[in-house]
C-alpha positions in Angstrom: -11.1 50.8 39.6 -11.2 47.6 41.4 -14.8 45.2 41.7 -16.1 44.9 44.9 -16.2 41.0 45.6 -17.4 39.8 48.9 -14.4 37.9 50.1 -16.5 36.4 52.9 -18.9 34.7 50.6 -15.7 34.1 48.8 -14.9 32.2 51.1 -17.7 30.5 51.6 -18.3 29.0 48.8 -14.2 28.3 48.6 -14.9 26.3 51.7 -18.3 24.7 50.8 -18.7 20.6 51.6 -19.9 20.6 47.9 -17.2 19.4 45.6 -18.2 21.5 42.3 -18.9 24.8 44.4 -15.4 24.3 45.7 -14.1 24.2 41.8 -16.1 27.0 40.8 -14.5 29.0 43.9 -11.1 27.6 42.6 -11.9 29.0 38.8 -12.9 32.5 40.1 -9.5 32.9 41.3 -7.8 32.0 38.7 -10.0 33.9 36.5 -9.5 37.2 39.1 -6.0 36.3 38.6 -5.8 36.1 34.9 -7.3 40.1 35.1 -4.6 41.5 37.4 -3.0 42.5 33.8 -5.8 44.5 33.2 -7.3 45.5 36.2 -4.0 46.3 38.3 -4.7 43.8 40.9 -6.9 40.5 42.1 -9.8 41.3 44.5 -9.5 37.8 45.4 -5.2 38.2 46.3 -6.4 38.6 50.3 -7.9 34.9 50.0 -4.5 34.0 47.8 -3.6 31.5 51.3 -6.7 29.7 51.6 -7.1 29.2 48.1 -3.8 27.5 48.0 -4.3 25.1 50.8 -8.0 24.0 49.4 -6.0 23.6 46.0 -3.4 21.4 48.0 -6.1 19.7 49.7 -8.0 18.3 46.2 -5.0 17.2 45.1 -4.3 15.0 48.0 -6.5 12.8 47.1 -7.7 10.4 44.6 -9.9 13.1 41.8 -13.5 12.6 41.8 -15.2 10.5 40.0 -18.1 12.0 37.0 -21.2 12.6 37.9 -24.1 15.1 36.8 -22.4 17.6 38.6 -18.7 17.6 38.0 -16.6 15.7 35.0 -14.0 13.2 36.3 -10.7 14.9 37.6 -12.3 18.7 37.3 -11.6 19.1 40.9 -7.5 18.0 40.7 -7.9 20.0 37.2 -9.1 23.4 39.4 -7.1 23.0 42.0 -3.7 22.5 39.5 -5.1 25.4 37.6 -5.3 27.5 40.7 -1.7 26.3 41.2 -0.2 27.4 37.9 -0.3 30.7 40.0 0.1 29.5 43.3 2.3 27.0 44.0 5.2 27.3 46.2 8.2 24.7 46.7 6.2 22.8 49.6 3.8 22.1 46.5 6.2 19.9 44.3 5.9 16.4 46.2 1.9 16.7 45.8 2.3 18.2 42.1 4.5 15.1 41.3 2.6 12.7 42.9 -0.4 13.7 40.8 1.5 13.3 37.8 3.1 10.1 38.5 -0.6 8.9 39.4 -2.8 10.6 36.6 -3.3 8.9 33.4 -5.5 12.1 32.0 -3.4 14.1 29.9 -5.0 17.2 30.7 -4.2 17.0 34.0 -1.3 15.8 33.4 -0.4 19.1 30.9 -1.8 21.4 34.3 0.1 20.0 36.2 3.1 19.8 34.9 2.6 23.7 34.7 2.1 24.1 38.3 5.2 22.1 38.9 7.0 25.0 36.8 5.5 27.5 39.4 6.7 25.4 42.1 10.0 25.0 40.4 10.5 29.0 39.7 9.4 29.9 43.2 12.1 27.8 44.8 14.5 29.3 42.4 13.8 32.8 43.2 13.7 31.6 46.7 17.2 30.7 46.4 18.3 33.6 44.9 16.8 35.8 47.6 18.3 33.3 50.5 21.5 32.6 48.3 21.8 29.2 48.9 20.2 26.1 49.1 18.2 25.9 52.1 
């Protein structure tokens, strides 16, 4: 039995101009993610694509400052969360370059899980390509 989940509002709110709807959008994929074990699959898989590129967006740039809304970094902290499951090997130069840059060690722990996703995807995308390129 799979839950019905709206993927256009989804993606609204995936796509919203406000930061912490954007992290919450972030979380409820991962969370959808986390019960693929249980469910059999992720409603949310379809949106897998535009997930990852908001994800690689946020981390781009410098993480938000706190405010009433949001805690400092929770956006690079979604989006590296998001990527633990995500990433791909066109993800490890923005991976590193958050954790060269961050001085939070929670990001810094999330991230440096990500950058094993990235680093496992490449592998087994060498060992389907056999080779290097």
């Amino acid at each position: 039995m799979s839950v019905d989940i709206p993927l256009q509002a989804f993606g609204a709110l995936l796509h919203s101009a406000n930061i912490p709807t954007v992290c919450r959008a972030l979380n409820m994929y991962q969370v959808a993610a986390a019960y693929t074990q249980l469910s059999g699959g992720n409603p949310l898989e379809p949106m897998a694509d535009d997930v990852r590129q908001v994800a690689r967006e946020i981390i781009s740039r410098p993480p938000v400052e706190a405010s009433d809304d949001i805690q400092a970094g929770f956006d690079h902290l979604s989006a590296l969360n998001v990527l633990t499951t995500l990433a791909e090997p066109a993800d490890a130069d923005l991976i590193a370059a958050v954790l060269d840059s961050t001085q939070d060690e929670q990001i810094r722990a999330v991230a440096s899980l990500a950058a094993n996703t990235a680093l496992a995807a490449d592998t087994a995308r060498r060992k389907v390509t056999g080779g290097e390129g």
